[in-house]
C-alpha positions as CSV (number, residue, x, y, z in Angstrom):
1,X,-10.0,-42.1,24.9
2,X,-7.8,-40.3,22.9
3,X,-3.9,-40.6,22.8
4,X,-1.6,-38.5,25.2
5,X,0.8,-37.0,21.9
6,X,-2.3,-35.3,20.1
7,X,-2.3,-31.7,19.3
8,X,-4.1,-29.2,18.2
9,X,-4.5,-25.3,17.1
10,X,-7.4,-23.5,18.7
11,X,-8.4,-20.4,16.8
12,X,-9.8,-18.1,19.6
13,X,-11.3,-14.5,19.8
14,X,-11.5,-14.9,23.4
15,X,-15.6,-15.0,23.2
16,X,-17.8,-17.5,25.0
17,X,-17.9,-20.1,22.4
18,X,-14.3,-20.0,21.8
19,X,-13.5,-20.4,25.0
20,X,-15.8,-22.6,25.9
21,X,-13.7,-24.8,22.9
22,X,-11.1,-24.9,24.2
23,X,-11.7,-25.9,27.6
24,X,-13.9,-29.0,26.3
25,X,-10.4,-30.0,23.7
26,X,-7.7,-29.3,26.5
27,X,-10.1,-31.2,29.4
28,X,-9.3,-34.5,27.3
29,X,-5.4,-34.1,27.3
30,X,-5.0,-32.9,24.3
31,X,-1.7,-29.9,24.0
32,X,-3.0,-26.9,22.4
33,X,-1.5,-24.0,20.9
34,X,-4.2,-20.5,20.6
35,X,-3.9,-18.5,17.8
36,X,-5.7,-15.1,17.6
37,X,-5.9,-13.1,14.4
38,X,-5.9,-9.2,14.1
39,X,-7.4,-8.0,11.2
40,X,-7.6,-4.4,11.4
41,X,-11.6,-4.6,11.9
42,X,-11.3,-5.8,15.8
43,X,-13.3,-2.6,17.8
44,X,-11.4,-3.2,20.9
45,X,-8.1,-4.0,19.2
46,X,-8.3,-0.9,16.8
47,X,-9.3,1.3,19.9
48,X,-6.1,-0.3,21.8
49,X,-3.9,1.1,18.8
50,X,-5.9,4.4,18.8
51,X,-5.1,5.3,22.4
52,X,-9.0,5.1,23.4
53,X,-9.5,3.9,27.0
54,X,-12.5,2.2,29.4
55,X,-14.3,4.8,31.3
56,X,-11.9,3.7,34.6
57,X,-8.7,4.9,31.7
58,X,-7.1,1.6,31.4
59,X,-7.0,0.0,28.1
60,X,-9.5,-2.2,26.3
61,X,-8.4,-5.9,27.2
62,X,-7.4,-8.7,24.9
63,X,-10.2,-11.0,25.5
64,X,-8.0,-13.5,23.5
65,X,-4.7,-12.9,25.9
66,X,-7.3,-13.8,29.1
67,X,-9.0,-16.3,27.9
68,X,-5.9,-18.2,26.7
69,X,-3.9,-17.2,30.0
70,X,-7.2,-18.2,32.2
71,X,-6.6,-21.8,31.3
72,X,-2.9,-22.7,30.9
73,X,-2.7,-22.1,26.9
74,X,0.0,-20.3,24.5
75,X,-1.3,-18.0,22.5
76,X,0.2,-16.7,19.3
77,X,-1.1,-13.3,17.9
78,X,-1.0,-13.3,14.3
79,X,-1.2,-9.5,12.5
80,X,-3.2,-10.4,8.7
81,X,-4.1,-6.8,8.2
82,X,-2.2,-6.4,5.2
83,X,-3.0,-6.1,1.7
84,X,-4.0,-9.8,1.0
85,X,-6.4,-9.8,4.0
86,X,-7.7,-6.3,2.3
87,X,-8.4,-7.3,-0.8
88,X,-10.0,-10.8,0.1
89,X,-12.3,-7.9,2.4
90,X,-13.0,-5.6,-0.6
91,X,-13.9,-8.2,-3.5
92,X,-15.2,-11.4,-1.3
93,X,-16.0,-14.4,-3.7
94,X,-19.0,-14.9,-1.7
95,X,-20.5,-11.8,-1.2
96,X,-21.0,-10.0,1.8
97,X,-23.8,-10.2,5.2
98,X,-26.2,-7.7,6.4
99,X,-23.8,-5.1,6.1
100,X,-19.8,-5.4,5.0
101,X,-19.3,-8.6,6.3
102,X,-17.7,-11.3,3.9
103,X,-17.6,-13.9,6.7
104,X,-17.2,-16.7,4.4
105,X,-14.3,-15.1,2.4
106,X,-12.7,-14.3,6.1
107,X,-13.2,-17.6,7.6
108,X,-11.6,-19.3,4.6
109,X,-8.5,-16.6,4.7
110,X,-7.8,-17.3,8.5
111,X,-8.2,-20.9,7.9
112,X,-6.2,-21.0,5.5
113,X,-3.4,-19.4,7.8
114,X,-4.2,-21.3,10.6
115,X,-3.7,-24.5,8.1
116,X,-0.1,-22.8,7.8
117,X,0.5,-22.8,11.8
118,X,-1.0,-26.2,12.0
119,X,1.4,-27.6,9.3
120,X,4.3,-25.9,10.9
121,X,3.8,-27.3,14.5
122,X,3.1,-30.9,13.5
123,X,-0.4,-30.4,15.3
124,X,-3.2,-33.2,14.3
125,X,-6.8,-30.5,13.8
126,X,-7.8,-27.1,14.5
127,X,-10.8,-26.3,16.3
128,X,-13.0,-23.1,16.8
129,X,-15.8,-22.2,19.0
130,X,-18.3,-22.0,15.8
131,X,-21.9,-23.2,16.4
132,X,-24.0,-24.7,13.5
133,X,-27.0,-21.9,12.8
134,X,-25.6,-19.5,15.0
135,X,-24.5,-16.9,12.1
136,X,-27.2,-16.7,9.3
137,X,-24.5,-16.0,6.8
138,X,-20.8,-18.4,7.8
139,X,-22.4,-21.0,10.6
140,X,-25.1,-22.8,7.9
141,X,-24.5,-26.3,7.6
142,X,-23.5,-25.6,3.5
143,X,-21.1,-22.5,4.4
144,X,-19.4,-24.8,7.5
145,X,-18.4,-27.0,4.6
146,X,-17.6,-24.7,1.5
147,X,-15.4,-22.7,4.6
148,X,-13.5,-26.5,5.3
149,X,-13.1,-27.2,1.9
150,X,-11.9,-24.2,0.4
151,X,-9.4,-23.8,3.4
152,X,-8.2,-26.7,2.4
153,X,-9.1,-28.6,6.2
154,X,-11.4,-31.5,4.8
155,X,-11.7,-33.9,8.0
156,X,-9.2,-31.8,10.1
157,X,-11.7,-28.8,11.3
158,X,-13.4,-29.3,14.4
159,X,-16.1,-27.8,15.9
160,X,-16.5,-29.3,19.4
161,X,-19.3,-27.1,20.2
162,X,-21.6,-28.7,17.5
163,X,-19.3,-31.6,17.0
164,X,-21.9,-34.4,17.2
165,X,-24.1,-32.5,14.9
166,X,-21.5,-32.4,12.2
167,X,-19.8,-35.2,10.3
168,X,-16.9,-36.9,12.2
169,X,-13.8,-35.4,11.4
170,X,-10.4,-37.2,11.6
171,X,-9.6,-36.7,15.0
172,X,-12.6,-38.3,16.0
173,X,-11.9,-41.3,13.5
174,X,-8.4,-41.8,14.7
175,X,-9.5,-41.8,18.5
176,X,-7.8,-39.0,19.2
177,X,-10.6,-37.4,21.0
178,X,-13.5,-38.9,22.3
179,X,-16.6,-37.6,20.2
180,X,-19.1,-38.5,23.1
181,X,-17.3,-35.8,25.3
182,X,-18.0,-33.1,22.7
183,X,-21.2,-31.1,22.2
184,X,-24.7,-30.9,20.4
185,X,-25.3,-27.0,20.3
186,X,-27.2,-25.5,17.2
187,X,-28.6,-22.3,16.9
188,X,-28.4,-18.6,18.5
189,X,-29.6,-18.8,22.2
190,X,-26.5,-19.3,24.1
191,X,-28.1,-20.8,27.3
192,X,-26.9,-23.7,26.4
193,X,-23.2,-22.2,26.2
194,X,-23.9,-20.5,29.6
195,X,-25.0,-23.8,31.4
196,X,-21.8,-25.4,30.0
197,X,-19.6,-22.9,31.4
198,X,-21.0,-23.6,34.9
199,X,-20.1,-27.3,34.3
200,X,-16.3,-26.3,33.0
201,X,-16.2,-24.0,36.0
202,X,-15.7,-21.0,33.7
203,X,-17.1,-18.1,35.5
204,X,-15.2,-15.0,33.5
205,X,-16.4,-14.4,29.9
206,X,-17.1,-10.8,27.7
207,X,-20.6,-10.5,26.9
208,X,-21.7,-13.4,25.2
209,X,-24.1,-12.0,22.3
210,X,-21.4,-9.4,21.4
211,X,-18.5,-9.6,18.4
212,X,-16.2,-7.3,18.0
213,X,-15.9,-7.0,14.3
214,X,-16.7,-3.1,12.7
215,X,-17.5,-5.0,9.5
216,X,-20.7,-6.2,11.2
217,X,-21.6,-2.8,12.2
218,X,-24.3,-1.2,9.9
219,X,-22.7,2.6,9.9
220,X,-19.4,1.3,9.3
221,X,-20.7,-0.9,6.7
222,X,-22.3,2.2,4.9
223,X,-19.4,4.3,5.4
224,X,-17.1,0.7,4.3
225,X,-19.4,0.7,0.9
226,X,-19.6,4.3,0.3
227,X,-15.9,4.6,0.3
228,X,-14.7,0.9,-1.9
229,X,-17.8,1.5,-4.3
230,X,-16.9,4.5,-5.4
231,X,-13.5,3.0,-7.0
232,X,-13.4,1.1,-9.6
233,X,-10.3,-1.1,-8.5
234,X,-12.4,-1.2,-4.7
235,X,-9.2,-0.6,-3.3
236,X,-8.6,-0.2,0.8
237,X,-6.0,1.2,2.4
238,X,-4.6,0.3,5.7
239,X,-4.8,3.4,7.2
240,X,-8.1,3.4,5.9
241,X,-9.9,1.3,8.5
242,X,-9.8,3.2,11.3
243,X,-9.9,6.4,9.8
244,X,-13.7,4.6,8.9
245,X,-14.1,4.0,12.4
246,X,-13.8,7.8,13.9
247,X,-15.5,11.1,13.4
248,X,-19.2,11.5,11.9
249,X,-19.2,10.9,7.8
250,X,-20.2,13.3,5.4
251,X,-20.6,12.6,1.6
252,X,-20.7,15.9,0.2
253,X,-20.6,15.0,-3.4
254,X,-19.2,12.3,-5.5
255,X,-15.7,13.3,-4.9
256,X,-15.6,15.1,-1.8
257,X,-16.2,13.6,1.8
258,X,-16.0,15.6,5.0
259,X,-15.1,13.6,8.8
260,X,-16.0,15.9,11.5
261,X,-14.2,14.5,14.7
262,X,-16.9,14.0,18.5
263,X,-15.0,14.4,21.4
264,X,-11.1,15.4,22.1
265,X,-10.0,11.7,21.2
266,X,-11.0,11.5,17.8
267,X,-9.6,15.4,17.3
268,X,-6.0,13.5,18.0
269,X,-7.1,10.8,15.8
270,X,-7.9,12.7,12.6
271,X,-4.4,14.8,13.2
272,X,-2.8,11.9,12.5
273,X,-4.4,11.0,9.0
274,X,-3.7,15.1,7.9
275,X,-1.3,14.2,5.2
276,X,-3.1,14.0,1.6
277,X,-6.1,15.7,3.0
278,X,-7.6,19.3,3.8
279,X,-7.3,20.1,7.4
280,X,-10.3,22.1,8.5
281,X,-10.2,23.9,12.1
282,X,-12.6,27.3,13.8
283,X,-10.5,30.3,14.8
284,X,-10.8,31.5,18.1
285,X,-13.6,29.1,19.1
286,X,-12.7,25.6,20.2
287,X,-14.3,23.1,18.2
288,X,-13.7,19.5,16.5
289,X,-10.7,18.8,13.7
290,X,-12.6,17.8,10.6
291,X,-10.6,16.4,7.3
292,X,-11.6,16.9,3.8
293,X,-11.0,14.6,0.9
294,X,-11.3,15.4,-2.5
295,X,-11.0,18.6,-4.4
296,X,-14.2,20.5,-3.1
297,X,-15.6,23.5,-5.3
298,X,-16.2,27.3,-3.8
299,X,-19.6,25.8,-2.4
300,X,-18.9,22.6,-1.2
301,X,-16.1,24.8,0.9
302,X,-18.4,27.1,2.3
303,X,-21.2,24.0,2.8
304,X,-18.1,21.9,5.1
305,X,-17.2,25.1,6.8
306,X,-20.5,25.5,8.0
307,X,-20.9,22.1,9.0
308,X,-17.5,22.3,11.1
309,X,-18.8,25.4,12.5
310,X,-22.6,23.9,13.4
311,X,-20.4,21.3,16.1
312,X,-18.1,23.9,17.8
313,X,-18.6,26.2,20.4
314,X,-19.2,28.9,18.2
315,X,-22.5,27.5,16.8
316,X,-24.8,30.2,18.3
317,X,-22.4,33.0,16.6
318,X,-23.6,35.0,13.5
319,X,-20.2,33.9,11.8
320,X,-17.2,31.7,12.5
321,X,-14.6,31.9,10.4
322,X,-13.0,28.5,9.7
323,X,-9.1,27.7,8.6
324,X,-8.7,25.4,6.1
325,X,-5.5,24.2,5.7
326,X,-3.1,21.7,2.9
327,X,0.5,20.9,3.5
328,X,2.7,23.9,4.9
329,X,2.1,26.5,2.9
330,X,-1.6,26.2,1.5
331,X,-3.9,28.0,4.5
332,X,-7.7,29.7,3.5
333,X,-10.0,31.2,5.6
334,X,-13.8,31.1,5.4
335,X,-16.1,33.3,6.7
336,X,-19.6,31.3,7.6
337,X,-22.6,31.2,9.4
338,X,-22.8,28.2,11.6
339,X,-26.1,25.5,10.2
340,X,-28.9,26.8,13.0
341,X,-29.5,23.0,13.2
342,X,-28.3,19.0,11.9
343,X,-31.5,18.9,9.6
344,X,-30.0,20.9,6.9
345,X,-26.9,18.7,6.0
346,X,-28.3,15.5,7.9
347,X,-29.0,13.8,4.9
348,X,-25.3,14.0,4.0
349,X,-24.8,11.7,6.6
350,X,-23.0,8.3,5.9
């Protein structure tokens, strides 16, 4: 059994798995302090920040907060948004998933900081809710171990979802938990998880098969790799992210991109990212907030104005005329004739 002073630091994102974790760790004594990263790529978190509510109007919870509160555990939020987390995100030394997902490069960063909070509280392991062969790209066997290794966690990373699957880790070696009370889960169904929440009396979970990363999402990703790939220095900024996350995505040429905002949200959303950028509005006819970077030429103007004008309410009208405006003294009005439908510009579409 293991001994009463062990401690450790559970990495959370309030899923299934993670929570799952961390009842199995705390049901053997052991004191454990949560930690939840944000990133700046969280959906729910980013929509929290951005005003966007459930369709009752409250806010999008912190699955992390209630899973951590749900069974008796501290949690510590831990902002790594910032420009080291960015750049580890933009040039990942081992390449990215399906879409703009560098989920080794990202497991080894927050490792690496949870090493730091693990240090600092004289805890013994950290532990995640990881599954061997769950992910295809950070949950192989190989990638469990380069993600250890390079976080600098060799023997003090456990996975008590998959523990017995794994190599024994120190914890296990110095008795101070009991190896035969962790698990033996592999691969993606998650029955397994869900029959072992009944055991733990865990009734209360998001939806299992979710995430809640934009990186994983394949039109972020495309907008994520139109934007970095056209730079040479694949630089991000922070106010970047979400600006990714909202509007529909038009690459009208090489240098000039339009974001035409869908519903009354995302006009108050693109107001805020004005500075730097074109502001592009219908006169008299309400209709979406759209934002221009780049330095378009006479036809690429007319070509967004149209576009701008195809989503308002004065779509069926011979003309709208459409305010462009830059700073406080630059305003230009065009003239245009609405698209008749999506087709003509569709392939614009990131």
């Amino acid at each position: 059994m293991p001994r009463s002073a062990a401690k450790a630091i559970a990495m959370i994102s309030g899923g299934l798995d993670s929570t799952l974790a961390m009842a199995m760790v705390r049901r053997q004594g052991i004191e454990v302090k949560a930690i939840n990263f944000y990133t700046g790529f969280c959906i729910t978190e980013t929509q929290r920040r951005l005003g966007r509510t459930r369709p009752d109007g409250s806010p999008p919870p912190n699955d992390a907060l209630q899973a951590a509160a749900a069974l008796g555990v501290d949690v510590e939020l831990i902002d790594i948004s910032g420009r080291g987390y960015l750049d580890v995100i933009t040039r990942p030394r081992y390449g990215y998933g399906a879409n703009a997902n560098p989920c080794v490069d990202c497991r080894i960063f927050m490792m690496s900081r949870a090493r730091e909070v693990m240090e600092r509280e004289k805890a013994d392991f950290i532990f995640t809710g990881e599954v061997l062969g769950q992910r295809p790209k950070s949950q192989r066997r190989d990638t469990l171990w380069i993600i250890e290794r390079e976080s600098r966690l060799a023997g003090r990373l456990l996975r008590p979802l998959s523990a017995k699957l794994l190599p024994m880790t120190i914890p296990e070696k110095e008795g101070l938990i009991d190896r035969e009370q962790l698990g033996e889960i592999s691969g993606r169904s998650r029955k397994p998880q869900i029959e072992l929440a009944k055991q733990l009396g865990i009734t209360d979970w998001p939806q299992p098969a979710g995430g809640c990363c934009f990186l994983t999402d394949e039109t972020f990703g495309r907008r994520f790799h139109d934007l970095v790939g056209r730079r040479p220095d694949r630089h991000l900024d922070e106010e970047e992210v979400p600006l990714l996350a909202t509007g529909r995505h038009f690459r009208v040429s090489e240098g000039v991109k339009l974001i035409v905002a869908r519903n009354d949200l995302e006009n108050l959303v693109l107001e805020r990212f004005v500075p730097g950028r074109y502001h592009l509005e219908a006169k008299d006819v309400a209709g979406p907030v759209a934002l221009v970077e780049g330095e378009p030429s006479p036809d690429e103007r007319e070509l967004a104005s149209r576009i701008v004008a195809r989503y308002g309410k004065g779509k069926d009208h011979s003309t709208v005329i459409v305010e462009w405006r830059y700073g406080p003294d630059v305003r230009i009005e065009h003239s245009v004739q609405p698209f008749a439908d999506d087709a003509a510009f569709e392939g614009m579409r990131i």
